[in-house]
C-alpha positions, 0 to 999 in steps of 0.5 A: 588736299583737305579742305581746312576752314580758313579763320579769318574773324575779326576779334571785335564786334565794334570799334566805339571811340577807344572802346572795342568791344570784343567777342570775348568780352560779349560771350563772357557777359553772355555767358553770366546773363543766360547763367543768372537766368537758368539759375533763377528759374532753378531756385525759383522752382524749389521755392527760393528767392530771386535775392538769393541768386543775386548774392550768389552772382557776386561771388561768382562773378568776383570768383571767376575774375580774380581765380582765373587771373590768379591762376594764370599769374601764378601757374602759368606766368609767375616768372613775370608776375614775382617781379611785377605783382601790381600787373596782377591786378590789371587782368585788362588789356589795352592797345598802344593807342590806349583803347581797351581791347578785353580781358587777358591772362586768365586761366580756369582752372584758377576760375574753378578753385576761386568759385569752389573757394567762393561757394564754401565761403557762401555756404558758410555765411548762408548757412541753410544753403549747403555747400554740395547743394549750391555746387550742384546747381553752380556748375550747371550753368559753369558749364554753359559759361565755359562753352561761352568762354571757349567761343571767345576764345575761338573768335580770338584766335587764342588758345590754339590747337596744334598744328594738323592735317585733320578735315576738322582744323582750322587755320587762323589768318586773322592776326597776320591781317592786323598785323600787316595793318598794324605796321603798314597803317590802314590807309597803305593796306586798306583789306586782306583776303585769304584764298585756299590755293588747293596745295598742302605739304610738310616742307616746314616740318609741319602741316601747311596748305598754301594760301593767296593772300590779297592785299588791297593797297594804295598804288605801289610803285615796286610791288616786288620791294614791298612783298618781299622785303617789307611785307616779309619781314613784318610777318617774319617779325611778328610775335609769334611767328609761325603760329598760324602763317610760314613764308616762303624760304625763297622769299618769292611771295608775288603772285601777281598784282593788278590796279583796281580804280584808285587801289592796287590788289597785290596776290601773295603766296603764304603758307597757313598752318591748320591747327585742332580748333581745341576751342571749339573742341571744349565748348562742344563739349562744355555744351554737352555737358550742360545739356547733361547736367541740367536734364539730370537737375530736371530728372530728380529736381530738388531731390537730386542727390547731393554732389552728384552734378558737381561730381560729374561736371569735374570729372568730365570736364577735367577729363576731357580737359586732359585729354585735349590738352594733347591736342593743344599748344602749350601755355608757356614756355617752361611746359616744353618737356614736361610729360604732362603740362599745367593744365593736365596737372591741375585737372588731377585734383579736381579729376580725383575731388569728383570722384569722391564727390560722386562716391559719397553722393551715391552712397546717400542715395542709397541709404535714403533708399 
């Protein structure tokens, strides 16, 4: 028996009036904060204006938006979006009480193409800011963005490794907790816990260990009616199952259940699936890299050769990217088969673009020697 790490983090920090504000939507906006500030000190240290950095945030935060929506429109979900083309503008998210709840469907590689984009067209009005110039100092900061990102997806549950028996996976319970409070109301299921039982096995055909789900409910008159059939069929139904809990086949799921002052706590026996935390593998990573590329930046400072730390950021990155998209389930469905899914495929160009970049980039080094 490994001992996963049970996931059970709300994806929201508040809930103010119908406003939430999520993990995502803090470490995005965390993420633009601290890279305007790194960037600030980067051009102020090579004599250029703070007015500078402020012009190029608008693109790049303009870029950042609209490539990774695009991107996941038209790479990962144009069989929606070819039908519904107005949904392509609205990369926002709302419940069915109308409360915003972040941002949705974005992909980056789409971010990625939509700054390079945004950066040539900079380069172009800006003119005494080259384009590999103002790259090498962009993807800087990208790199810290994209561990930022990452976390956001981590405390969203979302973008999910694949199921394993691995001490590092993790098995994410929080979207049966909002599902089960979803159907049944927060005055019916007032709290749910999870508690590892100690038990693994593959009787699904994959990973599981088995969990004690506790739910804290206003007083039941047929605990067994409630579990088994109402309680099974709402996580049963929910969309996505089994994406991180199995049931029992038999459809026994009460432990045992007991009164608690004026509540009941109901044990239920689930099944969790552990999963490669892919999240957290890319924002290590993204993390690391940041942490490269900027000792490279304060290495060689304004005389960094050009290209070289934009060459490096693409080629890492999307290497790495590849690499774990073996460990990740796939984004869409029409990926199922394929050799190499979307994300593999669109890390090639940008793989094979860094190592041009980085070829020229060592070519002028060597001749300015």
């Amino acid at each position: 028996m490994l001992n996963y790490i049970i996931w059970n983090v709300a994806p929201y920090v508040a809930e103010i009036g119908n406003f939430e504000l999520h993990w995502y939507s803090l470490l995005f906006a965390a993420g633009f904060f601290f890279g305007y500030k790194i960037l600030t000190s980067i051009y102020k240290s090579e004599g250029r204006p703070e007015s500078e950095v402020e012009k190029l945030a608008i693109y790049m935060f303009l870029a950042t938006l609209i490539g990774a929506r695009l991107g996941h429109c038209l790479f990962y979900d144009w069989a929606y979006f070819q039908n519904h083309i107005l949904e392509i503008f609205l990369p926002v998210e709302f419940d069915p009480e109308f409360k915003f709840t972040g941002f949705r469907g974005l992909a980056s590689h789409g971010a990625a193409f939509g700054i390079i984009f945004a950066v040539w067209l900079y380069s172009r009005k800006y003119k005494d800011q080259r384009f590999l110039y103002v790259l090498d100092r962009i993807v800087i900061v990208v790199a810290l963005a994209g561990a930022c990102i990452r976390m956001g997806n981590l405390m969203n549950s979302e973008i999910i490794g694949k199921p394993a028996a691995s001490a590092t996976s993790f098995v994410f319970v929080h979207p049966t907790q909002e599902r089960l409070q979803e159907v049944f109301g927060e005055k019916t299921i007032k709290d749910v816990r999870f508690t590892s039982l100690g038990k693994d096995s593959v009787n699904f055909g994959f990973p599981v260990t088995e969990l004690k789900m506790t739910l804290t409910t206003k007083r039941i008159d047929s605990v067994d009616a409630f579990v088994n059939t109402a309680v099974w069929n709402a996580i049963y139904n929910a969309p996505g199952y089994p994406e991180h809990i199995a049931l029992p086949l038999n459809k026994n799921l009460v432990l045992g259940s007991r009164n608690v002052g004026k509540n009941q706590e109901i044990d239920v026996l689930v099944y969790g699936i552990p999963r490669y935390p892919a999240q957290l593998f890319e924002a290590i990573s993204s993390l690391l890299l940041f942490g490269l590329l900027y000792a490279l930046y304060k290495k060689y400072g304004k005389d960094t050769p050009e290209g070289l730390l934009f060459g490096l950021f693409v080629i890492v990155l999307f290497s790495l990217r590849f690499v774990y998209e073996n460990f990740k389930e796939n984004q869409s469905q029409f990926e199922e088969g394929m050799q190499w899914n979307m994300g593999q495929l669109l890390s090639i160009p940008l793989i094979l673009a860094g190592v041009l970049v980085l070829i020229r980039a060592y070519r002028l080094k060597n001749q300015a020697k």
